[in-house]
N, C-alpha and C positions, 0 to 999 in steps of 0.2 A: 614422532607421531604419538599420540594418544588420545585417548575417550574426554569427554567434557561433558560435566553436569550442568542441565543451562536452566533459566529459568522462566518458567509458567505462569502466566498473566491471566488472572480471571477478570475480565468486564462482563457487563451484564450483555454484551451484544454477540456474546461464545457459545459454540453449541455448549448444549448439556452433557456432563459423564462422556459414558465410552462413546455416545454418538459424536462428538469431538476428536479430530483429527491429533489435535495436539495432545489431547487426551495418553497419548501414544509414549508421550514424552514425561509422563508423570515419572517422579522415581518413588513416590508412595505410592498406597493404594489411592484408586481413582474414585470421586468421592459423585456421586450420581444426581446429586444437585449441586454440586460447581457448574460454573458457565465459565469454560476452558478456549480461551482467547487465542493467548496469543503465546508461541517460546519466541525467547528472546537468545541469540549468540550471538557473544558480542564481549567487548568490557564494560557497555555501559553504565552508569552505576545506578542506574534504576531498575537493571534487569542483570546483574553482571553474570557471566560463567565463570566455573570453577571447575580443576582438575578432580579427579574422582578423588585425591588424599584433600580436597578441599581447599587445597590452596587455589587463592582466587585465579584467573588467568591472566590481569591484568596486572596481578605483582607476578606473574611468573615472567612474564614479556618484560616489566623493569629489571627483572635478576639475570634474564636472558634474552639481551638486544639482539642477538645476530639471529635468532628465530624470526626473526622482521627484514624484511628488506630494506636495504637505503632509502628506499623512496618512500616507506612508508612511518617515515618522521617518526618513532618511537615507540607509536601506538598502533593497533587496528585503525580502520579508517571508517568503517563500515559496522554497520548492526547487520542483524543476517535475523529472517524469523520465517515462522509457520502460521497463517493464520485457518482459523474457520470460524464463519461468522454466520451465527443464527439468524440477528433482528441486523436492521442498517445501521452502520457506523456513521458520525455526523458527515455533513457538509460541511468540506471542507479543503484548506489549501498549507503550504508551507513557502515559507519567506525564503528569500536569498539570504546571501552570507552577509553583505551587507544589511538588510534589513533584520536576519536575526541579531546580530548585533547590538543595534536598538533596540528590539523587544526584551532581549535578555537583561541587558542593563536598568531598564525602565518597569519589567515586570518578569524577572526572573521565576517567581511561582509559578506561572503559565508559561512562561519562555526558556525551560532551564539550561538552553545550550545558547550559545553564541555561532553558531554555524547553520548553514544550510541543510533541507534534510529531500533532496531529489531519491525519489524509490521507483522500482521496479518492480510490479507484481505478475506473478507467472504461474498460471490457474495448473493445480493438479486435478479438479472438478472443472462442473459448469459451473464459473465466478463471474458473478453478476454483479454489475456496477453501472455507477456514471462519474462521468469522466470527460471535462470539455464542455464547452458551447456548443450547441447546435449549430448549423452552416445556416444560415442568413434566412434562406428561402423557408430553408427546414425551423427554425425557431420560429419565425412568423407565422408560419401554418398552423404550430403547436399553440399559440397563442391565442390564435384567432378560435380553436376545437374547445381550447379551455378558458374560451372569452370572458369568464366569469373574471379573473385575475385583470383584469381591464381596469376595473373597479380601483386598483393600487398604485395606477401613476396616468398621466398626463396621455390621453389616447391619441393626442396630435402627434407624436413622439412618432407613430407606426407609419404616419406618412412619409418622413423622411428614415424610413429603415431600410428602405432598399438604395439609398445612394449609393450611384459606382464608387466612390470616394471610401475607402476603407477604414480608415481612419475617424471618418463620418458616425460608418456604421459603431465604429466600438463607442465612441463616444456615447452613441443613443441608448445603445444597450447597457452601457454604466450608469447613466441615469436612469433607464428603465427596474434594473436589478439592483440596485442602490433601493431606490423609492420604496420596492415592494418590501425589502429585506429589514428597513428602518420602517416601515408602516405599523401603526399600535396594534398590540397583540390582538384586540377586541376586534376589529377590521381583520384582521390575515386570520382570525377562526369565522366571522363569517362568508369569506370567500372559498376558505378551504370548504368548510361546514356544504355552502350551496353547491360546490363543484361535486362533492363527493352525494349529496343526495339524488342532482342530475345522474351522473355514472351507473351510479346502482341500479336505476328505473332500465338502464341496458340492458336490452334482451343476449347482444353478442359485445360483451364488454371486450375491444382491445387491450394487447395488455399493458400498453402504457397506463388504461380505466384501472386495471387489477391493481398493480404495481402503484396507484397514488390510492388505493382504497385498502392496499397492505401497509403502506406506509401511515396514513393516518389510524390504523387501527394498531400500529407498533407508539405513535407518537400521536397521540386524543388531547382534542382541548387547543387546535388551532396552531402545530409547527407550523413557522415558516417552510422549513426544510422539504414541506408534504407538497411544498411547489416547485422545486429544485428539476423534477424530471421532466419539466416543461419545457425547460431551459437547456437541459444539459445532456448529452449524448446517455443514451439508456441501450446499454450491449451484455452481451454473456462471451467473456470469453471461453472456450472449449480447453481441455487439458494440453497443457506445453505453449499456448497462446500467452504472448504478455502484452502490457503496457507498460511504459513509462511515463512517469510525472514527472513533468520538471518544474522551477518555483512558480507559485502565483496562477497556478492551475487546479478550477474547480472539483473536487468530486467525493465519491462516496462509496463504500461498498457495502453492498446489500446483502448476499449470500453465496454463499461457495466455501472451497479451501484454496489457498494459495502460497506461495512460498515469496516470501518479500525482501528486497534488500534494498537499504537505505543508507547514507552519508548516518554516520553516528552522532544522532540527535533526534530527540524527541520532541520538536518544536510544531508545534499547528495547533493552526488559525481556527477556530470553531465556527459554523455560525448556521446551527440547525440543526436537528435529529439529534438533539445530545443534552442530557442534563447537565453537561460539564460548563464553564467556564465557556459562554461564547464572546466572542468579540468581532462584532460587526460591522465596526468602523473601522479596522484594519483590513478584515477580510478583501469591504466592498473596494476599499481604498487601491487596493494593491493587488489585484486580481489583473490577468493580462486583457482578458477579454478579446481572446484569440477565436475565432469560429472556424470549428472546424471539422470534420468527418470523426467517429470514434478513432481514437487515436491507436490504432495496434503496432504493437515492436515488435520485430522480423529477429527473431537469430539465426544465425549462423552454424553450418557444422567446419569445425576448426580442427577435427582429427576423429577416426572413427569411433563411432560411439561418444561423442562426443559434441554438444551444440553448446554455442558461446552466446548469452545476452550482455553483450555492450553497450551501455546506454551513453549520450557524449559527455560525460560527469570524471574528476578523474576518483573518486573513491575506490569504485568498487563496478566489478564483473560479477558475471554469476554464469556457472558451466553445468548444463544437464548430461551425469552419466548413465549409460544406457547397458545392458550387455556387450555390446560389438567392442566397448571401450575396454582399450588391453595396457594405456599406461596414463598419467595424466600428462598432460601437456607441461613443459615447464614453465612457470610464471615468474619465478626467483622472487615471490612470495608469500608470503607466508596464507594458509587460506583456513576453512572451517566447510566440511562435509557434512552436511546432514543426509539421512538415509528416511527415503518415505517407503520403498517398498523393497521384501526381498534383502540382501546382505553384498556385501562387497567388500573382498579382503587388499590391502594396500602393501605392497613390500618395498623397500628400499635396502639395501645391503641386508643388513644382520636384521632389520628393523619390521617387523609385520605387524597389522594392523586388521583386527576385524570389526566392522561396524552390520548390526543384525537395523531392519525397516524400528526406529522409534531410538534410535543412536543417534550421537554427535560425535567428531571429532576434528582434531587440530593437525595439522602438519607444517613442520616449519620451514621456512624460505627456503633456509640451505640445504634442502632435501630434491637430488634430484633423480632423473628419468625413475620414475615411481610408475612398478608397475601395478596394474591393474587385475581381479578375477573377480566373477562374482555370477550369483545366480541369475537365471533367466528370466526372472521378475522386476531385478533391480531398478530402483530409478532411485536417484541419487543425485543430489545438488551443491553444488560448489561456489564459495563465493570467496573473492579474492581482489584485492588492489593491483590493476595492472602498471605496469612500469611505462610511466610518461615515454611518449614518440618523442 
């Protein structure tokens, strides 16, 4: 077991200084106009950790295989992160394994992995996102409120959107969100443009009203993206609520903190709310066009003090430790603890470990029934590769 120096990602969509969660994780001083994103744990190498003598983690794991478990092929399998997010992050999705594949070989600058990147976000705040289709009835309705958007594809299209035929439905709605998504930018500002000067004349703006008149005032000048909540499930998770994403599934995060774990890769699909690199003929292409309720993930408690999110992906788990927890579960994993609040000492034979709220650490596979102590505040996150059934 030991501490790991991880690394701090500034985009522009991070809260500011110490108002940033991540902020927490600086090992300098914290600079009051950085916009402090994201920590990344992991070996990535866009974000890689390293032991406190600086050796990176990822040639520590080459020098010493048996800190890994057999199942987990050589390497981590998993990125592990903290986010807090000021403005919205794009619209957006991640491909299968099969399809990053393609993207990597064909446009590795945008694509730099060859794998799939399924995540899990699990709100330590109110984290506010979209995420998903709307359910059939429910997108039709939003459509019809923000009928201005009518104006962007074929309005015959809404008479066959209620087909029992499901399969019907997705089809309509790929041609529907295809059309609007590829429509010239001078058209999608002034449809955004008239929707938002209708809203405002609102004496009791909904907040779906607020939420596309914050979005256009983060992204001015006619995003697509500023029509994304029309479409797409608009929810707040509450603290210890998660979801997960699996490939070819729409969304976006807006604001909150949360703690994330994904397949180790950095691949997604851009296409709105983002200065970066979008690609819109993949996105529209390859999106499931699933409709369906906001998508919330249930964990489990798997030992006291102790809740399991398993999502069905084999990467990676992630375990919320609580006070009541007195050892960790065995995984015969290797895993990566981050500490959000409060401190948590780890013992194993001769071996202890203290990690204080704004620590990281590693403990390796072959470490077992590790006990558990720690203050009455703690909450503490665990991610780890479970060993295939």
């Amino acid at each position: 077991m030991f501490r790991l120096k991880c690394k701090v990602q500034k985009y522009q969509w991070g809260k500011l200084g110490a108002q940033s969660e991540v902020s927490r994780y600086v090992q300098d001083t914290v600079d009051p106009e950085a916009h402090y994103a994201e920590l990344w744990m992991g070996v990535h190498p866009n974000g890689p950790s390293a032991l406190e003598d600086g050796t990176s983690l990822a040639d520590y794991l080459k020098s010493n295989p048996k800190t890994l478990g057999d199942h987990e092929k050589g390497e981590l399998q998993f990125l592990f992160k903290v986010l807090s997010v000021d403005t919205a992050l794009s619209v957006q999705s991640h491909p299968t394994n099969e399809q990053a594949q393609i993207l990597h070989k064909k446009d590795p600058k945008n694509y730099p992995d060859p794998r799939h990147k399924p995540e899990i976000s699990i709100a330590l705040d109110d984290f506010e996102l979209l995420c998903g289709f709307r359910q059939n009835d429910d997108l039709l309705a939003h459509i019809k409120n923000y009928n201005e958007v009518i104006q962007l594809f074929d309005e015959g299209l809404l008479s066959d959107f209620t087909h029992e035929d499901k399969s019907k439905q997705k089809e309509i709605l790929r041609q529907i969100f295809t059309t609007i998504w590829k429509s010239p930018k001078e058209k999608i500002a002034q449809v955004v443009g008239e929707i938002i000067e209708r809203i405002k004349k609102h004496h009791q703006k909904t907040e779906l009203d607020q939420l596309l008149i914050r979005l256009d005032g983060q992204y001015p000048g006619g995003d697509v993206g500023v029509l994304a909540p029309i479409f797409l499930n608009y929810f707040t998770l509450k603290a210890g609520e998660s979801t997960f994403l699996g490939p070819n599934e729409p969304h976006a995060y807006l604001s909150g903190n949360c703690i994330e774990c994904m397949a180790c890769s950095d691949n997604t699909i851009r296409a709105g709310l983002t200065p970066k690199f979008k690609d819109v003929e993949t996105l529209t292409q390859s999106l499931t066009y699933n409709m369906t309720s906001a998508p919330y993930f249930h964990a489990k408690e798997v030992a006291d003090g102790v809740l399991e999110y398993a999502p069905p992906v084999p990467e990676f788990a992630v375990q919320k430790l609580t006070k009541a927890a007195k050892k960790l579960p065995n995984t015969n994993s290797s895993s990566i603890i981050v500490v959000v609040n409060g401190e948590i000492t780890l013992k194993s034979g001769d071996t202890t470990i203290t990690l204080k709220a704004g620590q990281v650490g590693f403990v390796s596979a072959g470490l077992q029934d590790v006990t558990v102590s720690s203050s009455d505040t703690v909450e503490a996150f665990r991610a780890f590769t479970p060993i295939p059934n």
